[in-house]
C-alpha positions as CSV (number, residue, x, y, z in Angstrom):
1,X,92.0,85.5,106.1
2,X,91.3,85.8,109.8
3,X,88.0,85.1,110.7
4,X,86.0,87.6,112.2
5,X,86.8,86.4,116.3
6,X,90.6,87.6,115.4
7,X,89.6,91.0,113.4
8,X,86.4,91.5,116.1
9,X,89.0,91.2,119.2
10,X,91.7,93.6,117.3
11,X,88.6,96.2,116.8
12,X,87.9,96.1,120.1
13,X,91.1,96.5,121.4
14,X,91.3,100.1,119.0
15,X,87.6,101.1,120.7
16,X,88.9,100.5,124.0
17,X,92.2,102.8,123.1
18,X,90.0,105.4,121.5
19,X,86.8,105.5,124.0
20,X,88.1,108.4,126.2
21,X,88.2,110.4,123.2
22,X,84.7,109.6,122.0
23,X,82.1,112.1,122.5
24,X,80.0,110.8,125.7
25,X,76.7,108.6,124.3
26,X,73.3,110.2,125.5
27,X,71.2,107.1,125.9
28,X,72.2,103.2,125.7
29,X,69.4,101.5,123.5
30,X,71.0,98.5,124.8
31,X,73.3,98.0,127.3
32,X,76.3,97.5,125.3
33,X,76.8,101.0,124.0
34,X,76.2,101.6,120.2
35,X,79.7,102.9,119.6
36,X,81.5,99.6,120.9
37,X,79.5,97.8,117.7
38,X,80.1,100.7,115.5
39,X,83.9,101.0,116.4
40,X,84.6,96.8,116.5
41,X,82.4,96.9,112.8
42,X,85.2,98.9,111.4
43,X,87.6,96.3,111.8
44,X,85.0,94.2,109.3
45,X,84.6,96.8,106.5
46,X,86.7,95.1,104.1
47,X,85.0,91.9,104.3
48,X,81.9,93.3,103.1
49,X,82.7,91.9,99.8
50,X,81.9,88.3,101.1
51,X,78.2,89.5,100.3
52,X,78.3,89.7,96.5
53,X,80.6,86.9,96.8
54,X,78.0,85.0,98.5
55,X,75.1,85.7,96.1
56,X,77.3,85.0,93.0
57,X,79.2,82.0,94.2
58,X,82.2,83.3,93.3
59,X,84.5,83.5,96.5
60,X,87.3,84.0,94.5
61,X,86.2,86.4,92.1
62,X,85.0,88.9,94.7
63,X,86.2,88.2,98.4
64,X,89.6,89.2,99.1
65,X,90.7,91.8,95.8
66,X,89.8,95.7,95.8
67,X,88.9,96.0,99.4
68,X,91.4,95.0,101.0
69,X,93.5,97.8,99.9
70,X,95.3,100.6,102.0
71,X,94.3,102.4,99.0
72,X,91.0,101.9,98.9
73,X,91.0,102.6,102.9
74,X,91.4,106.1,102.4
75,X,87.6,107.2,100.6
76,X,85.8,104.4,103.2
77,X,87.4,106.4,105.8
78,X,86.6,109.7,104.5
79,X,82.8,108.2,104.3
80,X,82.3,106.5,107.2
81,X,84.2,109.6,109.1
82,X,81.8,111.8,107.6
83,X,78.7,109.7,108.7
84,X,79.7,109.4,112.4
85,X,80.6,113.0,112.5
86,X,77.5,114.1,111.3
87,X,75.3,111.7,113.9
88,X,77.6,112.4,116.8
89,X,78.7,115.7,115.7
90,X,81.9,115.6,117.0
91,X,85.4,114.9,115.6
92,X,85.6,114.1,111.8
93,X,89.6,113.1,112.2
94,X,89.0,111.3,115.1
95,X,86.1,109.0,113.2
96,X,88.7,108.9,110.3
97,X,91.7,107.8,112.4
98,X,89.8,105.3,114.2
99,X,88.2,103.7,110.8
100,X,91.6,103.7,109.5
101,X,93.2,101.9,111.7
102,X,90.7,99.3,112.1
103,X,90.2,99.1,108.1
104,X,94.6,99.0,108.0
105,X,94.9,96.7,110.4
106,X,92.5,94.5,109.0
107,X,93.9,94.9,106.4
108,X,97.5,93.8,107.6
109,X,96.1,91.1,109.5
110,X,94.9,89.8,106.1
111,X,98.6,89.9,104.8
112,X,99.6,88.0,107.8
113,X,97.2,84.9,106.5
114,X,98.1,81.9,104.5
115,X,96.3,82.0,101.1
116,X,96.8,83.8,98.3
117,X,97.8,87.2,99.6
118,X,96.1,90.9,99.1
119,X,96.1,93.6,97.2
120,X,97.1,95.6,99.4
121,X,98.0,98.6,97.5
122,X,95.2,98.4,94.7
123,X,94.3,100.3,92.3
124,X,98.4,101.4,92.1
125,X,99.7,97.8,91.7
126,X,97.4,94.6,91.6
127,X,100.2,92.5,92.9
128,X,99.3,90.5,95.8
129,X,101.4,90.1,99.0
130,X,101.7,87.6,101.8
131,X,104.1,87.7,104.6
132,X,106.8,85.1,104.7
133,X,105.3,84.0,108.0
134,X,102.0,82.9,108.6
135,X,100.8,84.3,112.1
136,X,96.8,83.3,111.9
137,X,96.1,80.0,110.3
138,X,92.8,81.5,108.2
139,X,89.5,80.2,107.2
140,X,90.4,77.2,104.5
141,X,86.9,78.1,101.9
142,X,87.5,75.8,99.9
143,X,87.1,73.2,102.2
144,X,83.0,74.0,102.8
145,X,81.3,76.0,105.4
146,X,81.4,73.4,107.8
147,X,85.0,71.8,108.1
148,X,86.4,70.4,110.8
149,X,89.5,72.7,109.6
150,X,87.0,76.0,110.9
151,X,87.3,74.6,114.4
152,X,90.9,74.7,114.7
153,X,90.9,78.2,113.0
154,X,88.0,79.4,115.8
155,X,90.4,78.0,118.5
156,X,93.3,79.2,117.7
157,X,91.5,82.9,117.0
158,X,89.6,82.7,120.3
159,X,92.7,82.4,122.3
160,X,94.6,85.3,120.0
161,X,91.3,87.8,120.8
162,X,91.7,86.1,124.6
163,X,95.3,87.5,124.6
164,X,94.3,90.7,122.4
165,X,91.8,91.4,125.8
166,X,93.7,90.1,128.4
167,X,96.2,93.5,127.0
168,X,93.6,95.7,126.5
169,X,92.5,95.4,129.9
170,X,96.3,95.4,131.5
171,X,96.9,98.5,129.1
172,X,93.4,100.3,130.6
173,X,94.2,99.6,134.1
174,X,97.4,101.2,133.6
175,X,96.0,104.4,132.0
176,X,93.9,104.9,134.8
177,X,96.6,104.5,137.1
178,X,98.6,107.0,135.0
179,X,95.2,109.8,134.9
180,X,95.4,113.0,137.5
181,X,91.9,112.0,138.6
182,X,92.9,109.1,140.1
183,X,95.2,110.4,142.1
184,X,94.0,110.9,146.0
185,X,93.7,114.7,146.5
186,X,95.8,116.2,148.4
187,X,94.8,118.1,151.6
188,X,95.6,121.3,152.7
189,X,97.3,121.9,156.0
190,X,95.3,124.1,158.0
């Protein structure tokens, strides 16, 4: 699995696609605004299950099985949808396109890992998949919290979520370029 610089860049790119469609934030408690963390959490939701994991021990057992599952996407969307929408009251298939994609694509990024593959379509099969070709090297747990192996992983992930912005921000500038507003108004001949 990816660790979270790779999935945290990839959420971040889907918050900057979605933010002119988000409902306008009334006050900034901090001054990175609350639905930047919100939207770029999304794209962690399956790895929530590195918390009972943690507590029993058992990295195996629970990290890596049910929740990552384009399946299992579907209700957490519905949820999580359901919450934003209610605190933001705005668009409830907006919230649930947004946590989808960032749940999928975690998801897929997951599959795209060296390791022992995902469930990707559990509870209908519990066959796990792995693509042919490795694109993101992966955290290596069993080789301890702190191996040297984690570094290479952290570089190689912080110049993927380098290249993941350096888009995002190409991609922006050119939507604002592309938006009527930007455009010089025209003036009238008088």
């Amino acid at each position: 699995m990816p660790s979270p610089i790779a999935h945290l860049s990839v959420g971040y790119a889907i918050y900057r696609y979605y933010k002119p469609k988000l409902p306008e934030q009334r006050s900034h408690v901090w001054r990175v605004p609350l639905q930047i963390i919100l939207v770029t959490g999304l794209s962690l939701l399956p790895d929530l299950d590195v918390i009972p994991a943690m507590i029993f021990g058992d990295l195996q057992r629970y990290h890596n099985n049910f929740s990552h599952s384009f399946v299992f996407a579907i209700p957490v969307a519905l949820v999580v949808a359901g919450v934003f929408d209610k605190v933001y009251h705005s668009n409830f298939w907006l919230w649930f396109v947004i946590c989808s994609i960032s749940y999928d694509l975690h998801v897929f990024m997951d599959v795209l890992t060296g390791g022992r593959g995902v469930m990707m379509f559990w509870p209908l099969i519990e066959t796990r998949f792995a693509a042919p070709i490795e694109i993101f090297i992966g955290l290596k747990w069993e080789e301890g919290w702190f191996s040297l192996w984690h570094l290479w992983t952290i570089l190689t992930e912080s110049l993927f979520g380098l290249v993941v912005l350096l888009a995002t921000h190409y991609f922006d500038k050119r939507r604002n370029r592309k938006t009527p507003e930007s455009f010089p108004k025209s003036r009238g001949i008088s």
